[in-house]
C-alpha positions as a Markdown table, in Angstrom:
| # | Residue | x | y | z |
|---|---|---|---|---|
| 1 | Unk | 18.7 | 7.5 | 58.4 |
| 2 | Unk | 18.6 | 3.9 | 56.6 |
| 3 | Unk | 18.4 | 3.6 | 53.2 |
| 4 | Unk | 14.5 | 2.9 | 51.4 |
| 5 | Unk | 13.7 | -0.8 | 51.0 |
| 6 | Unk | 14.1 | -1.7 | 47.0 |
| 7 | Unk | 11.0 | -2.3 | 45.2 |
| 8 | Unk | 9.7 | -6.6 | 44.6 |
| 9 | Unk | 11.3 | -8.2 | 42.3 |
| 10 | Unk | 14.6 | -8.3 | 40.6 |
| 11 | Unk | 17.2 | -5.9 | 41.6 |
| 12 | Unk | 17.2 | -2.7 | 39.2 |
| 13 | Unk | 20.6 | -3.0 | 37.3 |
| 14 | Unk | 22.0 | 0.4 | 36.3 |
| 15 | Unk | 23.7 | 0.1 | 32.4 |
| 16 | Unk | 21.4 | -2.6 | 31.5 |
| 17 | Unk | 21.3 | -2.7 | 27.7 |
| 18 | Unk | 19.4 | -5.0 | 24.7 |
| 19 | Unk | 20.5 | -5.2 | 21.0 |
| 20 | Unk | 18.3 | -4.5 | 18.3 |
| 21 | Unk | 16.8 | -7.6 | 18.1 |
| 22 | Unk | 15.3 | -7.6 | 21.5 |
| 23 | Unk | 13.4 | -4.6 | 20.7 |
| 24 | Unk | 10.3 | -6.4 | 20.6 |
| 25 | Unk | 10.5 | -7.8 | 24.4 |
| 26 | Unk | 9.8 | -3.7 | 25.1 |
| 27 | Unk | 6.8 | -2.4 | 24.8 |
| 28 | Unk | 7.0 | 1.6 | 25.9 |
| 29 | Unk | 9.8 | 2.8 | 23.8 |
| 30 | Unk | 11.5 | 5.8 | 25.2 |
| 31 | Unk | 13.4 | 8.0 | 22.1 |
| 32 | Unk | 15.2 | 10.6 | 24.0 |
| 33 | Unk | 16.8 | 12.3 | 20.7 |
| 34 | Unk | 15.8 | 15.8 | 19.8 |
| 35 | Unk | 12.2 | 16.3 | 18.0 |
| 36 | Unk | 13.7 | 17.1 | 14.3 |
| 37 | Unk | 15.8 | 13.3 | 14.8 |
| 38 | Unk | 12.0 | 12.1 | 16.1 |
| 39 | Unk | 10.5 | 13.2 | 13.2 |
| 40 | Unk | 13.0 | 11.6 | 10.3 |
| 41 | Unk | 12.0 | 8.4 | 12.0 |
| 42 | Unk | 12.1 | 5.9 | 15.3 |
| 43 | Unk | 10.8 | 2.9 | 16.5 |
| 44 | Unk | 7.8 | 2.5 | 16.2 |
| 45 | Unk | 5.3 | 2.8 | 18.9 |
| 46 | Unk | 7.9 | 5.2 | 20.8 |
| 47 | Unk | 7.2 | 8.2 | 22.5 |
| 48 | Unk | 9.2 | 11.3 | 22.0 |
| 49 | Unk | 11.0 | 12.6 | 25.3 |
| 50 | Unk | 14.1 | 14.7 | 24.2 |
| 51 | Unk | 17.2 | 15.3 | 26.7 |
| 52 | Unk | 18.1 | 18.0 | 24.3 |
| 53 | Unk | 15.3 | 19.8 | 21.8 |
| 54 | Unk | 16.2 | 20.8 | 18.9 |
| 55 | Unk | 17.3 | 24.6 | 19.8 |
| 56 | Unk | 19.4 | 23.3 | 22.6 |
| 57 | Unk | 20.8 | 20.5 | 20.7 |
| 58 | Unk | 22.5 | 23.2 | 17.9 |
| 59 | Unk | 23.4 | 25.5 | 21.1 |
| 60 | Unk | 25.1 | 23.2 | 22.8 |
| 61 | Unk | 26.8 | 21.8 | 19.4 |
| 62 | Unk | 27.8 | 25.2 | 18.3 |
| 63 | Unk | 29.5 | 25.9 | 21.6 |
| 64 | Unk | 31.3 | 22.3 | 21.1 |
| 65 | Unk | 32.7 | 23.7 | 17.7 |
| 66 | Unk | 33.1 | 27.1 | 17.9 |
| 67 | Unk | 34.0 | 27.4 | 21.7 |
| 68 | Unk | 35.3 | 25.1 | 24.3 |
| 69 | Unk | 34.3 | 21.1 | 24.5 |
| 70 | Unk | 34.4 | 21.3 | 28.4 |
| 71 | Unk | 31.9 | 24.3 | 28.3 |
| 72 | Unk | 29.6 | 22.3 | 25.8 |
| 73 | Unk | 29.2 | 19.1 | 28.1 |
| 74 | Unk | 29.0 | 21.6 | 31.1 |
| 75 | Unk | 26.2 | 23.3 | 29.3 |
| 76 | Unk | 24.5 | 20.3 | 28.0 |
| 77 | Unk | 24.7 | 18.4 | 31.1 |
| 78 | Unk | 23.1 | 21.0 | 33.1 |
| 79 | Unk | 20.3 | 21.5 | 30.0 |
| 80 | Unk | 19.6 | 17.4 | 30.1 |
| 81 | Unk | 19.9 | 17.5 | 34.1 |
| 82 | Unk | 16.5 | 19.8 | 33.9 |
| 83 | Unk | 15.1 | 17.9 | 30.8 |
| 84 | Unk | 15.5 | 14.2 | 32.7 |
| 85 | Unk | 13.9 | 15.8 | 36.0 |
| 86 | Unk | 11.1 | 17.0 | 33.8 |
| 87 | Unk | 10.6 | 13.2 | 32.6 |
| 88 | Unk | 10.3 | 12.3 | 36.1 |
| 89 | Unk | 8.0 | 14.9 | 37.4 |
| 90 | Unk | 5.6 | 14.3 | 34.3 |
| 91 | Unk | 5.5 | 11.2 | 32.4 |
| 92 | Unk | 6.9 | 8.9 | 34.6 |
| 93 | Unk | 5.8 | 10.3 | 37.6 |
| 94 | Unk | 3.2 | 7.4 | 38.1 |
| 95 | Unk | 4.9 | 4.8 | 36.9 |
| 96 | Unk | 5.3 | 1.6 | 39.0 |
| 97 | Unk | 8.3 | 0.0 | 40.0 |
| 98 | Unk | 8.3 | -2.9 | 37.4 |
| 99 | Unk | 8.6 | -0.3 | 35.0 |
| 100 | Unk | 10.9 | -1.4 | 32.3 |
| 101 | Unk | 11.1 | 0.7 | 29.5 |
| 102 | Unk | 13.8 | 0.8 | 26.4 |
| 103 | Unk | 15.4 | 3.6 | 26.0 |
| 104 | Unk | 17.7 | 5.0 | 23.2 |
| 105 | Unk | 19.0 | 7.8 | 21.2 |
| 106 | Unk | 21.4 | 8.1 | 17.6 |
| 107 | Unk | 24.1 | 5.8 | 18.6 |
| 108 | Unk | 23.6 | 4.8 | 22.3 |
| 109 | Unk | 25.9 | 7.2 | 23.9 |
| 110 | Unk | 25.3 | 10.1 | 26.5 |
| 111 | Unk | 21.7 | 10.9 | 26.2 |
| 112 | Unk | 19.8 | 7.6 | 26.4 |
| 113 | Unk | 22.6 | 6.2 | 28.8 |
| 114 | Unk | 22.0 | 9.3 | 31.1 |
| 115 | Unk | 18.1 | 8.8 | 31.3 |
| 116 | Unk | 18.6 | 5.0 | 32.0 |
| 117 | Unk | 21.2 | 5.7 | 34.6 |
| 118 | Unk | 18.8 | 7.8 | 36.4 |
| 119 | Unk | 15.7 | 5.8 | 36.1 |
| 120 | Unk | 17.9 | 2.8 | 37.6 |
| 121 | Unk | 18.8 | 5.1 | 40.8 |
| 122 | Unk | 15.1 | 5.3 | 41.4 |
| 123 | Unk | 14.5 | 2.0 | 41.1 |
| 124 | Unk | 12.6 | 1.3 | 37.4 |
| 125 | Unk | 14.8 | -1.3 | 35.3 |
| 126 | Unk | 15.3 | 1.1 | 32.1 |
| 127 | Unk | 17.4 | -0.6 | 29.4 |
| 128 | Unk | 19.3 | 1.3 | 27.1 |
| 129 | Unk | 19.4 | 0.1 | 23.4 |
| 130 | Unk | 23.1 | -0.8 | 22.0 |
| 131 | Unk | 24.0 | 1.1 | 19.0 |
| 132 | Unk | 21.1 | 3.0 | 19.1 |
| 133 | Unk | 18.7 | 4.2 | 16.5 |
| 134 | Unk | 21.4 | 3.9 | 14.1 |
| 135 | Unk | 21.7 | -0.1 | 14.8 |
| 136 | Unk | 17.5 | 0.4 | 14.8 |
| 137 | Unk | 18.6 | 1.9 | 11.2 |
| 138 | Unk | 20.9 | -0.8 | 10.0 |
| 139 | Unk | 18.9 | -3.2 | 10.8 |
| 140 | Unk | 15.4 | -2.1 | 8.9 |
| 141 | Unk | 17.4 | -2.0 | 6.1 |
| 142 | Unk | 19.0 | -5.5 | 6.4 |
| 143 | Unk | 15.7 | -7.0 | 6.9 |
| 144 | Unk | 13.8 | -5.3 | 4.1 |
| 145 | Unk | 17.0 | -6.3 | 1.5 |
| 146 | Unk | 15.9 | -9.8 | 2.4 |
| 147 | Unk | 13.4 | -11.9 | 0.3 |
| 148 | Unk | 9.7 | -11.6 | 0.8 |
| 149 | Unk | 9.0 | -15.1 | -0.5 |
| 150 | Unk | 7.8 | -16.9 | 2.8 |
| 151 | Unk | 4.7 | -14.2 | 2.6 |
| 152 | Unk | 1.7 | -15.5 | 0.7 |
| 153 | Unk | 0.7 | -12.4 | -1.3 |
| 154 | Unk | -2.0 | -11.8 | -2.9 |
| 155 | Unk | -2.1 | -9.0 | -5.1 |
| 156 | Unk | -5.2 | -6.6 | -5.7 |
| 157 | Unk | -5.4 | -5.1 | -9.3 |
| 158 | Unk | -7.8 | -3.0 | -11.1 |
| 159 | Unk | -7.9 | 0.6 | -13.1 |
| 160 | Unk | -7.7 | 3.7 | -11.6 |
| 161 | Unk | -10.8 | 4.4 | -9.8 |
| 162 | Unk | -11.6 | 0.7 | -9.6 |
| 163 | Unk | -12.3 | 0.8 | -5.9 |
| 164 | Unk | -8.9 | -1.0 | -5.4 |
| 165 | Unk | -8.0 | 0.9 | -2.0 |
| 166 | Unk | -11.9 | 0.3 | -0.5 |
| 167 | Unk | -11.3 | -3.5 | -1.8 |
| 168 | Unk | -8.4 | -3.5 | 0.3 |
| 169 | Unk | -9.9 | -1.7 | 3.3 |
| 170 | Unk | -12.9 | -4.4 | 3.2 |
| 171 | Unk | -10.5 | -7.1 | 3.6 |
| 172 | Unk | -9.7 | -6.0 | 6.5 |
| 173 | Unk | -12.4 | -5.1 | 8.1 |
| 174 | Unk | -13.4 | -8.9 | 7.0 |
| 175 | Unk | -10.9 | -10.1 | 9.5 |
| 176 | Unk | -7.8 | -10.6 | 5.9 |
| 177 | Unk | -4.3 | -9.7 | 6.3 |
| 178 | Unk | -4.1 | -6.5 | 4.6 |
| 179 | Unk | -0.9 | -4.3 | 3.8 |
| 180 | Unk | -1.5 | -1.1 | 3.3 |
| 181 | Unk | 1.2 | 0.3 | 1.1 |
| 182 | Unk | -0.3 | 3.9 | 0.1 |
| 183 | Unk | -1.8 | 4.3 | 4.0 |
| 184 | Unk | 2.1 | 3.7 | 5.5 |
| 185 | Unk | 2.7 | 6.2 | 3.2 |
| 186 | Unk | 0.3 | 8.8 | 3.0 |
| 187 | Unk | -0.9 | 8.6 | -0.8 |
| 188 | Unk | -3.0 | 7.5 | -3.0 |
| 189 | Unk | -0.4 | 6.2 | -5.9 |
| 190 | Unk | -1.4 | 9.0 | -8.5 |
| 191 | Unk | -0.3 | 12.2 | -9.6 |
| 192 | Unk | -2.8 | 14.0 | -8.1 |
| 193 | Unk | -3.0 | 11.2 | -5.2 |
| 194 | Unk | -1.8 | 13.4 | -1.9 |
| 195 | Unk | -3.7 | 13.7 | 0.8 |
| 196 | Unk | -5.2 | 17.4 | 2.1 |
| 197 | Unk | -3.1 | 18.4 | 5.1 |
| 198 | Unk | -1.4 | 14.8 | 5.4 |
| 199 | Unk | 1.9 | 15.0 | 4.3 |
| 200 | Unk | 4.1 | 11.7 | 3.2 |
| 201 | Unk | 6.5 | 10.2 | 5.8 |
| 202 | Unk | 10.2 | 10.5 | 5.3 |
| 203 | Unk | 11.7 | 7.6 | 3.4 |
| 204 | Unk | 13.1 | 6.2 | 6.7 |
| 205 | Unk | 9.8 | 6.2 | 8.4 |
| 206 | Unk | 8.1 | 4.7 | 6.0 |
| 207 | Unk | 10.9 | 1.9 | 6.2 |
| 208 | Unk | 10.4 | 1.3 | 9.7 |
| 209 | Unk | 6.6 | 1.1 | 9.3 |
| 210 | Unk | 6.9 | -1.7 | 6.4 |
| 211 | Unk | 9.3 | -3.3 | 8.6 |
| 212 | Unk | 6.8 | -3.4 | 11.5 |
| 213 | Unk | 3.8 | -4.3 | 9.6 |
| 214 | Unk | 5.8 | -7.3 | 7.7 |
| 215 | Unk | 7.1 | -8.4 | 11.3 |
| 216 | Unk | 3.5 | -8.6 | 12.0 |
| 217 | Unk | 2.2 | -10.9 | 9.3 |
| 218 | Unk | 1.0 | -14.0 | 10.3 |
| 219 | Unk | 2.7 | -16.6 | 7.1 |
| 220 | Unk | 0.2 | -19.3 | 7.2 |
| 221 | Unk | -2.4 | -17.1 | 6.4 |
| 222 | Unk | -3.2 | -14.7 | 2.8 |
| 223 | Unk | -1.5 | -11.4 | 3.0 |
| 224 | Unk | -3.5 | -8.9 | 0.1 |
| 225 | Unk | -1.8 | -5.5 | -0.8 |
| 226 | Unk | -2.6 | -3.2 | -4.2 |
| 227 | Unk | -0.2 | -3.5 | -6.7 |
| 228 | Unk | 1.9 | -0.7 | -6.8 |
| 229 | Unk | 4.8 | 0.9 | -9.1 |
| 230 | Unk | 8.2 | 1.3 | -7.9 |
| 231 | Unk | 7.6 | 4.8 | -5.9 |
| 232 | Unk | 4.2 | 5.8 | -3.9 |
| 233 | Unk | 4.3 | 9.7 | -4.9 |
| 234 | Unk | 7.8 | 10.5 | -3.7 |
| 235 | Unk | 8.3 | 7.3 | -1.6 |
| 236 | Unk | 10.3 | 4.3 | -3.0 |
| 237 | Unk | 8.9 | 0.6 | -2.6 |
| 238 | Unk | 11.8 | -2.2 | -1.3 |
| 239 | Unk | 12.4 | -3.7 | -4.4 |
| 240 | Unk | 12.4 | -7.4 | -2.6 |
| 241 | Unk | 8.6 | -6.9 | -1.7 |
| 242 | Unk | 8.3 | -5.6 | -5.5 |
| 243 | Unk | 9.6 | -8.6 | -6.8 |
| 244 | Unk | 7.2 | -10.3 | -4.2 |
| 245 | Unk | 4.3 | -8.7 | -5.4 |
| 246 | Unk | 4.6 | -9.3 | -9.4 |
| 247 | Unk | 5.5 | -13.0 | -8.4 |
| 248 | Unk | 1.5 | -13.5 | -6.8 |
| 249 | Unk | -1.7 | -14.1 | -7.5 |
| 250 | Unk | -3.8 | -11.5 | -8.5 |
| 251 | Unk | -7.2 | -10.3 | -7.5 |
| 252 | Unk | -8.1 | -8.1 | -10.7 |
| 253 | Unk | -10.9 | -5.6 | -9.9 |
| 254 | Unk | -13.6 | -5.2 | -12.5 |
| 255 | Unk | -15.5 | -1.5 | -12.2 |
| 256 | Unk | -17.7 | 0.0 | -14.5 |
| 257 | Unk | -16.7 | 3.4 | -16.2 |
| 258 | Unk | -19.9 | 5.4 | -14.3 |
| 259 | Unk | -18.9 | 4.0 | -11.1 |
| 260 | Unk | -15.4 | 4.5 | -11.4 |
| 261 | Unk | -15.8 | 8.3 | -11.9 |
| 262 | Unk | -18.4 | 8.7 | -9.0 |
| 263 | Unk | -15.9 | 7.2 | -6.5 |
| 264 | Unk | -13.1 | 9.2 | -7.9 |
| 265 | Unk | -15.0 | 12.1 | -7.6 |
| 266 | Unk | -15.4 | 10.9 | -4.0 |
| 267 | Unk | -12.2 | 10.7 | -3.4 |
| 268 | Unk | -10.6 | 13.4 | -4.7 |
| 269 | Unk | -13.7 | 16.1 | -3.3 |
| 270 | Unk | -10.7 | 18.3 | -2.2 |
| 271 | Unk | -10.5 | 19.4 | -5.8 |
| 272 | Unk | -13.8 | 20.0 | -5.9 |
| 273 | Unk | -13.5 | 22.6 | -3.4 |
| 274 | Unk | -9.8 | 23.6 | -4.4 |
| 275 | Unk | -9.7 | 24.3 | -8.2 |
| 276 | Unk | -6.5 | 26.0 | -8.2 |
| 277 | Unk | -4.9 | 23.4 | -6.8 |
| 278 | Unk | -6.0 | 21.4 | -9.2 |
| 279 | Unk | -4.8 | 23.5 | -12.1 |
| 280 | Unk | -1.7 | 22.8 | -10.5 |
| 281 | Unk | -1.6 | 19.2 | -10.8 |
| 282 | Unk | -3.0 | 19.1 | -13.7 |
| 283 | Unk | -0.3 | 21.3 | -15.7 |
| 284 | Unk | 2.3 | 18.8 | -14.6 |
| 285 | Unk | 0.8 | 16.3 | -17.8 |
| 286 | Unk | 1.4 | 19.2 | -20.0 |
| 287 | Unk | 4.6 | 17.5 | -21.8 |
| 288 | Unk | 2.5 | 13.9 | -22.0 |
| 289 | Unk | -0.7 | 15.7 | -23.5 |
| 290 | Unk | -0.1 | 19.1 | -25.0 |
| 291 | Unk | -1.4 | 22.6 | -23.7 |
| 292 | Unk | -4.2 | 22.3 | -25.6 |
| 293 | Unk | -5.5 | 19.4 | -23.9 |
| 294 | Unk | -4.5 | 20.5 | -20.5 |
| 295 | Unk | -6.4 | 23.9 | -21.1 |
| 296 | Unk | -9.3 | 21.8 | -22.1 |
| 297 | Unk | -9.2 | 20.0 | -18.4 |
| 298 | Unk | -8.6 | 23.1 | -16.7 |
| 299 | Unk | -11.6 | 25.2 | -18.0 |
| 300 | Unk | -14.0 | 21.3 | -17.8 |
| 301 | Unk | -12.6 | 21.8 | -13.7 |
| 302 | Unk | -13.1 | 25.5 | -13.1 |
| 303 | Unk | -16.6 | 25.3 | -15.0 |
| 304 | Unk | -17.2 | 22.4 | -12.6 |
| 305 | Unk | -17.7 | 19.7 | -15.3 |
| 306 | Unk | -16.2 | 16.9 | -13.3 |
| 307 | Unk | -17.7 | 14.4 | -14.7 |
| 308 | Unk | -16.0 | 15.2 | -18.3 |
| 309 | Unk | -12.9 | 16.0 | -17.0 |
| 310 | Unk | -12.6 | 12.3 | -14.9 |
| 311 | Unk | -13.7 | 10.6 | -17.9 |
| 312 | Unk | -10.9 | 12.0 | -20.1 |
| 313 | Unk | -8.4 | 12.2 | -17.7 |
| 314 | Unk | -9.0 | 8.0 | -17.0 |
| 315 | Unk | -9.3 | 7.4 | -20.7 |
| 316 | Unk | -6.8 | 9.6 | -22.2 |
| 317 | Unk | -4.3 | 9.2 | -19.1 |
| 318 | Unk | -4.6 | 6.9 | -16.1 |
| 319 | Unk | -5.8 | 3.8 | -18.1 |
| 320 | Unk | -3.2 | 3.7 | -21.2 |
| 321 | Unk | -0.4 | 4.0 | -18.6 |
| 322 | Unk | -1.9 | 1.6 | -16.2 |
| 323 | Unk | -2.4 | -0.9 | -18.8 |
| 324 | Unk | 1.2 | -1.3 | -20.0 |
| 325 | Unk | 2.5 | -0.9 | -16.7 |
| 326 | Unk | 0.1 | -4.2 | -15.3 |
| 327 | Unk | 1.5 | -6.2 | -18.4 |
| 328 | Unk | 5.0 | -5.5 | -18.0 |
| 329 | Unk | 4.6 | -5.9 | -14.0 |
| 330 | Unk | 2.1 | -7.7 | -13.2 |
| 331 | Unk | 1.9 | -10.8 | -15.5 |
| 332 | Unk | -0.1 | -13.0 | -13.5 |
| 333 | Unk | -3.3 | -10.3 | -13.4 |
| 334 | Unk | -4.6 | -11.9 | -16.4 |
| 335 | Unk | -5.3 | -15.0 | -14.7 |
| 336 | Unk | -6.2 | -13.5 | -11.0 |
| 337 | Unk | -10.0 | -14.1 | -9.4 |
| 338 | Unk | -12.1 | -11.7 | -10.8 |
| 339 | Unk | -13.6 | -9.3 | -8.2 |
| 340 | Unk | -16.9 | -7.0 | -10.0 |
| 341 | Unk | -17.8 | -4.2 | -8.5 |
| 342 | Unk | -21.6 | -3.5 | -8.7 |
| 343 | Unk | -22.0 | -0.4 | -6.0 |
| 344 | Unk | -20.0 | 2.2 | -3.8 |
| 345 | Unk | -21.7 | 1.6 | -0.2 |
| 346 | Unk | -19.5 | -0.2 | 2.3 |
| 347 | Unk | -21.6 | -3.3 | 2.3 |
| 348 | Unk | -21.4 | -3.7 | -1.2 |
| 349 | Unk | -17.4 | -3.6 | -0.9 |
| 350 | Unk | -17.9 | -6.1 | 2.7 |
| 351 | Unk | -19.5 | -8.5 | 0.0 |
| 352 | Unk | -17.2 | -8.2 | -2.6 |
| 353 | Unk | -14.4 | -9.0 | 0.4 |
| 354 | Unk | -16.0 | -12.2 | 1.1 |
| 355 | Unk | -16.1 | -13.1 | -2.0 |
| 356 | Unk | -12.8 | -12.9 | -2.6 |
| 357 | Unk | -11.6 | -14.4 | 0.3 |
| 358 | Unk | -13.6 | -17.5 | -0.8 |
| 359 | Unk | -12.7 | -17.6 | -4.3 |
| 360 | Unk | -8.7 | -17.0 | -3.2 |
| 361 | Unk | -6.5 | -20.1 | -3.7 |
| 362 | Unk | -5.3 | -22.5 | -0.4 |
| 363 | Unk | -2.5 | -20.5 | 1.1 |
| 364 | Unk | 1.4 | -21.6 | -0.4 |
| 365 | Unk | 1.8 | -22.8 | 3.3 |
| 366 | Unk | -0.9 | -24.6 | 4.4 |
| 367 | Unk | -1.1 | -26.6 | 0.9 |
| 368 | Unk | 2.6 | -27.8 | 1.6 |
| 369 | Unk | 1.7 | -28.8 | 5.3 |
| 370 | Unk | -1.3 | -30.7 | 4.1 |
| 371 | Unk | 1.1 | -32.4 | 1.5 |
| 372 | Unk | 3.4 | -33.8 | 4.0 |
């Protein structure tokens, strides 16, 4: 029997591999580590097909310690044998035959190399990524060591409960370059700022989405992002976008007291419902404010006098330690476009945006091309 024609088009080349920097040439990402390695962090955009899940992966490694070598890689290759045929028969079971898809796993090695090798015996041209996640690894952090200073920032301040965050979402819905520091990761920027049943990103994952969203910026045009302190509840900004950030313009965000405890009351509904949690939260001020205080704020939220609890916690906590905190880091705030809110609804915000975006300076970029 003669062998199949080959598919159109360029002959597919088994071992075909791309460094990290190619990585955006690829658009389907293939990780084929287990889903605990998935889960610290990947690229992003990739899918999660494992050649070894996680029970596996510590079977097969335990056998490699404790037991014999050869009867780890018989055992693995005959777990990863049914694993890629699973790929096959599911995922890329209608995928055409200019399918090209970059695949990788922690340092290049056995897994990734296995699922391109077979993928290139049937014909799609799967490239295996050199080094692996762990060059992926090496090089987020390379890039996000390096100066931020071609971005044109512009940096959105304002009190706690300012409507900083709804600014910023505005913006964007405006058609502004936004970056979204406390949506990569997952918080609100406050003690009591996590999100119900939304738990923070790893520190790596984070990383990688910074990475990706800075990739993405266009330079000639305004990028705005909420100023921030050094960590986003347990997540730690670069401290070269940092240094970025307290360098720019500012936008500084006027609310009224009334409003600003509406929309935090808004926001933070889950303690509302959840007072217990929020006796929690709240006990963690006890060595800034004293057990008397604190018991003050607990009974105001289990008696559901929200209103009197927002108000002193903004006055007696949030806005004393936002205010020396925007001096020392923020020094330009001062100076920045002055943004007023006058009402909660999304229009109201939509306006503010334009507003804004009007009143911002030329961007750094533009005014040196006209110069020239």
């Amino acid at each position: 029997m003669s062998n199949p024609p080959l598919p159109p088009g360029p002959p597919p080349r088994v071992g075909e591999r791309a460094d990290v920097e190619e990585v955006d040439r690829y658009a389907e990402r293939i990780d084929v580590r287990s889903p605990a390695e998935f889960a610290e962090d990947r690229l992003p955009g990739a899918i999660n097909l494992p050649v070894l899940d996680d029970a596996e992966r510590a079977r097969v490694g335990t056998l490699y310690v404790q037991g014999s070598a050869f009867e780890a890689r018989r055992m693995g290759a005959a777990i990863a044998a049914r694993n890629i045929a699973r790929m096959v028969e599911t995922y890329a079971r209608d995928k055409p035959p200019e399918w090209r898809p970059l695949v990788y796993c922690w340092r290049g090695g056995q897994r990734s190399r296995a699922v391109t090798h077979i993928f290139a015996e049937i014909g799609w041209r799967a490239v295996q990524l050199a080094g692996g996640y762990r060059a992926w690894r090496r090089h987020v952090v390379a890039a996000l060591a390096q100066p931020v200073a071609a971005h044109d920032l512009r940096v959105i301040c304002g009190l706690t409960g300012s409507g900083k965050s709804r600014l910023l979402a505005a913006l964007a819905a405006e058609g502004a370059q936004v970056l979204d520091l406390e949506g990569l990761a997952r918080h609100r920027g406050s003690l009591l700022g996590d999100l119900p049943d939304d738990p923070q990103p790893t520190q790596k994952w984070f990383e990688s989405q910074l990475h990706a969203a800075l990739r993405a910026v266009d330079r000639t045009r305004p990028v705005y992002v909420e100023s921030e302190s050094r960590r986003i509840g347990r997540l730690q900004v670069p401290e070269t976008l940092l240094e970025a950030m307290r360098a720019a313009p500012c936008v500084r965000v006027e609310t009224p007291a009334a409003l600003r405890v509406a929309l935090l009351k808004d926001e933070y509904r889950h303690f509302l419902d959840d007072r217990a949690a929020l006796a929690v939260c709240l006990a963690h001020l006890t060595p800034l404010h004293g057990r008397s205080t604190i018991a003050r704020w607990t009974e105001a939220g289990s008696a559901g006098d929200f209103d009197t609890l927002v108000r002193e916690l903004l006055e007696v906590h949030y806005d004393p330690l936002y205010l020396r905190s925007i001096e020392r880091n923020f020094p330009r705030h001062a100076h920045g476009t002055v943004a007023p809110v006058t009402a909660l609804d999304d229009g109201a915000f939509r306006a503010l945006a334009r507003r804004v975006v009007a009143a911002s300076p030329a961007p750094v970029t533009a005014a040196l091309a006209s110069a020239h």
